[in-house]
N, C-alpha and C positions, 0 to 999 in steps of 0.2 A: 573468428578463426580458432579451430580446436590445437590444441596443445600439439600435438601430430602436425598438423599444417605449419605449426610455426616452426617447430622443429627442423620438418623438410626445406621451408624457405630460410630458416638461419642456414643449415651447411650450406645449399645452394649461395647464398651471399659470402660466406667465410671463402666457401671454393672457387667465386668468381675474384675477390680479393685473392687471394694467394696467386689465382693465374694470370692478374695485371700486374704484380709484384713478379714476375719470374717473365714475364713481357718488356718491363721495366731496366729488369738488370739484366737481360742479355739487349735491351738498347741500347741502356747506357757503355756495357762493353763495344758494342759496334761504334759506338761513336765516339770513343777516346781511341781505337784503333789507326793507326799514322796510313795501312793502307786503304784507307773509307776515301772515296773521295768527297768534297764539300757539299756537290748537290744532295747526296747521299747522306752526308752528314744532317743536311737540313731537315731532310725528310723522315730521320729520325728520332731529329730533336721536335716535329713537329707530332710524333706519333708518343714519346714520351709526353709532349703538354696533354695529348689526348686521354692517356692514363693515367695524367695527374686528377685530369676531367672527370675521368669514373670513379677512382678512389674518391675523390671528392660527393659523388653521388651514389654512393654507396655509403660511406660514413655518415650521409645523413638519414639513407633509408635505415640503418642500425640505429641510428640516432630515435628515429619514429616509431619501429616497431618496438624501443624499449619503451620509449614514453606511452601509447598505445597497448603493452602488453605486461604491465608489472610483475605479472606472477613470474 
């Protein structure tokens, strides 16, 4: 992968982070909301585990591309 490549795939991953993070906290807003109701609530809280799920696999693809890409 040339230095270019990795470049374009790092913002590309920084900007998929930032847009589960801005996913995240307007869930979390919806769902400390009093007029949500509980179904709703659930299906929030089950879409926030979903972006805890990406973050998580995302900080490992950062994780690889560093160990795979020292310069």
């Amino acid at each position: 992968m040339t230095q270019d490549e990795l470049s374009g795939l790092s913002d590309k991953v920084i900007k998929l982070l930032l847009d589960s993070d801005k996913r995240k906290a307007e869930n979390e807003k919806w769902k400390n909301d009093e007029e949500v109701e509980e179904d709703e609530k659930e299906i929030l809280e089950e879409d926030l585990e979903m972006e805890e799920e990406l973050q998580v696999a995302i900080a490992e693809l950062i994780g690889i591309l560093f160990k795979t890409h020292k310069e």
